[in-house]
C-alpha positions in Angstrom: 0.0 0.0 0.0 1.4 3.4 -1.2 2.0 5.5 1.5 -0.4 8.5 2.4 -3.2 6.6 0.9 -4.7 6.7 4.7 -4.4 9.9 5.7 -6.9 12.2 6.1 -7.3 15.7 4.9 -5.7 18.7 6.7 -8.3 21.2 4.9 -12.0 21.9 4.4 -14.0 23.7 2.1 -16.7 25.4 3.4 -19.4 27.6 2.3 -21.6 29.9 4.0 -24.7 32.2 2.3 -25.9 34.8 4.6 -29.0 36.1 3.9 -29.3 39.5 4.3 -32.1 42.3 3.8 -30.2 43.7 1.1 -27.7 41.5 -0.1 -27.1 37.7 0.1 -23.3 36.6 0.2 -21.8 34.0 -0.2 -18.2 33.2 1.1 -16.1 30.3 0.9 -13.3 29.7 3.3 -10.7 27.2 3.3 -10.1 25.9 6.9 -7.3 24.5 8.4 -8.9 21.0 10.4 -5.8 21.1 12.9 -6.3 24.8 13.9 -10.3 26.1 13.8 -8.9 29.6 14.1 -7.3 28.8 11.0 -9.0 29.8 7.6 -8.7 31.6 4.6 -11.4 33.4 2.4 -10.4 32.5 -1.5 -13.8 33.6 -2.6 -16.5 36.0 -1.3 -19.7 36.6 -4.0 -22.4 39.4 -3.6 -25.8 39.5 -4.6 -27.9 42.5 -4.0 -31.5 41.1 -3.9 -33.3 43.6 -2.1 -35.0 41.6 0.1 -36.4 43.9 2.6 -38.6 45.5 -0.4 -40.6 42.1 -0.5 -42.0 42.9 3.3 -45.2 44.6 3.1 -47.6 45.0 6.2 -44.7 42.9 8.0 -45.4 40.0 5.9 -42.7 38.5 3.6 -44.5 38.2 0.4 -44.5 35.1 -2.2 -42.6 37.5 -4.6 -40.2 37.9 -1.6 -40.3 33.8 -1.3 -39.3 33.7 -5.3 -36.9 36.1 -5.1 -34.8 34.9 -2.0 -35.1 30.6 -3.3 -33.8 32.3 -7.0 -30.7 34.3 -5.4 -30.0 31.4 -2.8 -30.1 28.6 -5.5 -27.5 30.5 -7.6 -25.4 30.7 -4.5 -25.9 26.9 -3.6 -24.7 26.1 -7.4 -21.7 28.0 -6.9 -20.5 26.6 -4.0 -21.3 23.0 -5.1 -19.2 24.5 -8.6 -16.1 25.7 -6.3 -16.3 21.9 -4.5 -17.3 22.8 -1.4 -17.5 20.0 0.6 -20.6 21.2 3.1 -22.5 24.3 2.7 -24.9 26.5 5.2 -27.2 28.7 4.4 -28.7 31.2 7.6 -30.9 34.6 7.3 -30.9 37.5 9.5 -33.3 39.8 10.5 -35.0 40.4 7.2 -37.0 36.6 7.7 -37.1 37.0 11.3 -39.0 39.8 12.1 -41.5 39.2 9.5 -45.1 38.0 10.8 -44.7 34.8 8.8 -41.2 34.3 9.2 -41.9 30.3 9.8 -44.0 29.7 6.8 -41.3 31.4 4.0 -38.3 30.2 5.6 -39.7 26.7 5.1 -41.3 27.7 1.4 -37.7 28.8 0.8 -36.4 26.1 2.2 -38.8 23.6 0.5 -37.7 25.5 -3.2 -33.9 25.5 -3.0 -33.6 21.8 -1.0 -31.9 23.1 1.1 -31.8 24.0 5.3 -32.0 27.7 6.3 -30.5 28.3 9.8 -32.2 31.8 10.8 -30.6 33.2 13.9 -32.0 35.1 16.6 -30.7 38.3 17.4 -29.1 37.3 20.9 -27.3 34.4 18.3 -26.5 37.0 15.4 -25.0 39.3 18.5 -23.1 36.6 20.1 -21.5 35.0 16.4 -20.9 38.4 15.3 -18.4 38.7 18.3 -16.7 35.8 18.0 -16.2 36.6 14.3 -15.0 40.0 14.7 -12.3 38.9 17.6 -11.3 35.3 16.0 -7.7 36.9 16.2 -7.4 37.0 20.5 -8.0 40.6 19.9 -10.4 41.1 22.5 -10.4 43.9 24.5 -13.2 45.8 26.6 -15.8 47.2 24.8 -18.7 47.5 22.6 -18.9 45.8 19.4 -22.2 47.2 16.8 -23.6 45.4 13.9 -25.4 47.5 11.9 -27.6 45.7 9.3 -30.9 46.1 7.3 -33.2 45.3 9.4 -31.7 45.1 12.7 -28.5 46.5 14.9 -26.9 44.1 17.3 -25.1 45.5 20.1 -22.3 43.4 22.2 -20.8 45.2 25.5 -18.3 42.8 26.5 -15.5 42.7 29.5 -13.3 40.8 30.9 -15.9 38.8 32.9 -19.2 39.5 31.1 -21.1 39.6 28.0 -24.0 41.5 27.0 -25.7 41.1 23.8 -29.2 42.9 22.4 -30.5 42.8 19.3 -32.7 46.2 18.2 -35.4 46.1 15.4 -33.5 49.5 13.8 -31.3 48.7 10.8 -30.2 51.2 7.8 -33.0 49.7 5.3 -35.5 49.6 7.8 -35.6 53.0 9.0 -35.1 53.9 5.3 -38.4 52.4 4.5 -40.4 53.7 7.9 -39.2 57.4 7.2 -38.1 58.6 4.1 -39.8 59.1 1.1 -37.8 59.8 -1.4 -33.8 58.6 -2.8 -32.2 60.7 0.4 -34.0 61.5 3.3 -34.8 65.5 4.1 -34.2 67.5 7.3 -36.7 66.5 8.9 -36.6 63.0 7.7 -32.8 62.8 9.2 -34.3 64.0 12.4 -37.3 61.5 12.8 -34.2 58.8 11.8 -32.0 60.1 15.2 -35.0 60.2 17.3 -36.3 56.2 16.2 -32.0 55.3 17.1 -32.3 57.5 20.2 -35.0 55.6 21.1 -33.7 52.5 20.3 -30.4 53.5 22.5 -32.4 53.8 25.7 -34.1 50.8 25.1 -30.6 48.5 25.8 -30.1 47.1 28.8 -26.4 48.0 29.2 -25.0 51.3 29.9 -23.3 52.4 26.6 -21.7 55.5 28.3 -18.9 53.4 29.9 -18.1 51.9 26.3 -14.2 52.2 26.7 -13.9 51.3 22.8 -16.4 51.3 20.2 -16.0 48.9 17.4 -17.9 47.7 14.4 -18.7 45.3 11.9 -21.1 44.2 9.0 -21.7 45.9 5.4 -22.9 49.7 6.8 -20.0 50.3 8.9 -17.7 49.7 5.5 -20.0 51.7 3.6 -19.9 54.8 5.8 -15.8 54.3 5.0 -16.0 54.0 1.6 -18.6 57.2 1.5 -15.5 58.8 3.7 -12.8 58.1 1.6 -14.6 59.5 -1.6 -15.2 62.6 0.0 -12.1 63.4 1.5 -9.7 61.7 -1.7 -8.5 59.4 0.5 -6.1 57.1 -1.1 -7.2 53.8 1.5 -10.3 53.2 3.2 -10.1 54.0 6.6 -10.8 51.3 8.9 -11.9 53.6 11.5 -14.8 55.7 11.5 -14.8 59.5 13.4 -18.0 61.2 14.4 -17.0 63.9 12.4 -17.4 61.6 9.5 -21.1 61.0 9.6 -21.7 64.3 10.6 -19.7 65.9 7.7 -21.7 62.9 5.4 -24.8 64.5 6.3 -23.8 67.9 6.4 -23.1 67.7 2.8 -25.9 66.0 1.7 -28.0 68.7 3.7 -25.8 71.7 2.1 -25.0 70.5 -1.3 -27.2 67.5 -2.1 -25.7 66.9 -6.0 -22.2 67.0 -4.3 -23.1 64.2 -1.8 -24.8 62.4 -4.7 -22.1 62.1 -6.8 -19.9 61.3 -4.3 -22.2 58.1 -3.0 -22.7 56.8 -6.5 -19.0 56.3 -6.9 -18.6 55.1 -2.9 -21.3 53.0 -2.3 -23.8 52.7 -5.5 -25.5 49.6 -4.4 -26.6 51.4 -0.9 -28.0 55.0 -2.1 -30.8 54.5 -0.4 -29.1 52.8 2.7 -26.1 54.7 3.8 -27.5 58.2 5.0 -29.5 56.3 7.8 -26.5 54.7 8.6 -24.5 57.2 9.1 -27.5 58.9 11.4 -27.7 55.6 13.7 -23.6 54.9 14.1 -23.5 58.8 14.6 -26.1 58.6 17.8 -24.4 55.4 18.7 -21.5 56.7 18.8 -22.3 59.6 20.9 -24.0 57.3 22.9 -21.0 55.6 23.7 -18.8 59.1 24.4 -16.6 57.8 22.3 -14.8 59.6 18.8 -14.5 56.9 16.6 -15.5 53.2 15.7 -12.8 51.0 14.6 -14.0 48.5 12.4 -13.4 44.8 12.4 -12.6 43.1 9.4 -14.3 39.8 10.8 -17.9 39.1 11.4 -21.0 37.2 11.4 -19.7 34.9 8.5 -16.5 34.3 10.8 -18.5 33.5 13.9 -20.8 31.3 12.0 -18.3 29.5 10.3 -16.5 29.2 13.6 -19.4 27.2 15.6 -19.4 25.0 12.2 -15.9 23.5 12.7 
């Protein structure tokens, strides 16, 4: 017998889909079976689907169902395609806070052949974490996930964990308060007070945040936005509270400025990334803190993590 025939592999090919309200991603990582915290990222494939447009009433519509088995089947043939040998599909908010969250995730489910793991938001708060510190880099703190339809919020010491999920995401507040591309004066304002509100809703204090970092799609946004207006040459990976509030400023003082500007930064979320940068700009005051420093792991990582 030729030696090595027995021996088993060292790596893993694993694919995740995470199903967002606006996009749905897949990424493929290449993990190392004798070290977990070990694992590369070869291949990571957006689709912007839009979902959150399919709730109306709070109901995920049949359109919604179509769209969301249609974007996931793609996915799921791409990873099979790139020989992934096990792949996981899970949603977020967008499926969980809709009335009939049960019925489309198993219509979906039922269409693509496939299992959909939809987390809750004390799980999406708690993965999220573990992604965005797989590198031992955790110190004290509070770690946001902004999303669509939902912002996690992690407080986390040296002896304790705290995590909260609140129903206020970019898209979300989007849809509840602005009626046209960008949102007006007044529209910005009704956007601080709902993430104001929000704020005082957590159970933690955020005042004693002794650093403030983030993670997810709208904190990377906000730095891309950043970079285009100020002719950066990188994108930051940290995020001042002048930043949102020059973002805004702009947008408020020269509107076809800040327009231009976003289609070249962030054209897939016009509609998305002016809320954003009104909720990370309360949270951030909230936490009397002057910047977030973003993570370049997240829920993928952490999800990936409780896989292996």
């Amino acid at each position: 017998m030729k030696a090595g025939l027995n021996t088993k592999p060292k790596t893993k090919r694993i694919g995740v889909i995470d199903t967002g309200s606006n996009t749905v991603r897949l990424a493929v990582f290449d993990c190392d079976l004798s070290d977990r915290s070990k694992f590369k990222e070869p291949i990571d494939v957006k689709a912007v689907a839009g979902l959150s447009n399919y709730v109306q009433d709070g109901i995920f519509t049949q359109r919604g169902v179509e769209k969301a088995s249609r974007t996931l089947s793609r996915h799921i043939d791409r990873a099979e395609n790139l020989n992934c040998d096990e792949i996981y599909v899970f949603a977020t908010a967008v499926l969980r806070n809709a009335s009939n969250s049960e019925q489309a995730v198993h219509a979906i489910e039922k269409r693509i052949g496939h299992k959909i793991d939809l987390l809750s938001g004390f799980d999406e708060a708690r993965l999220g974490c573990q992604g965005a510190f797989a590198d031992g880099d955790d110190k004290e703190g509070t770690l946001i996930d902004l999303g669509g339809g939902s912002c996690e919020v992690t407080c986390f010491g040296e002896t304790s964990v705290f995590s909260q999920s609140l129903k206020l995401g970019c898209i979300s507040t989007y849809s509840e308060f602005v009626n046209c591309l960008f949102p007006t004066e007044e529209e910005c304002r009704a956007i601080r007070f709902a993430a104001q509100d929000a704020i005082r809703s957590l159970n933690c204090d955020l005042s004693k945040t002794k650093q403030l970092f983030g993670i997810g799609g709208s904190v990377r946004a906000i730095a891309r936005l950043t970079r285009e207006m100020k002719c950066l040459e990188k994108t930051p990976k940290h995020i001042w509270a002048t930043d949102v509030q020059d973002a805004v400023e702009l947008l408020e003082s020269h509107p076809d400025l800040f327009a231009h500007a976003a289609v070249r930064a962030v054209p897939e979320r016009l509609h998305s990334v002016v809320p954003g940068c009104l909720i990370i700009g309360e949270l951030i005051s909230a936490c009397g803190v002057e910047e977030l420093d973003i993570k370049k792991g997240g829920l993928r990582e952490g999800y990936l993590l409780s896989k292996l």
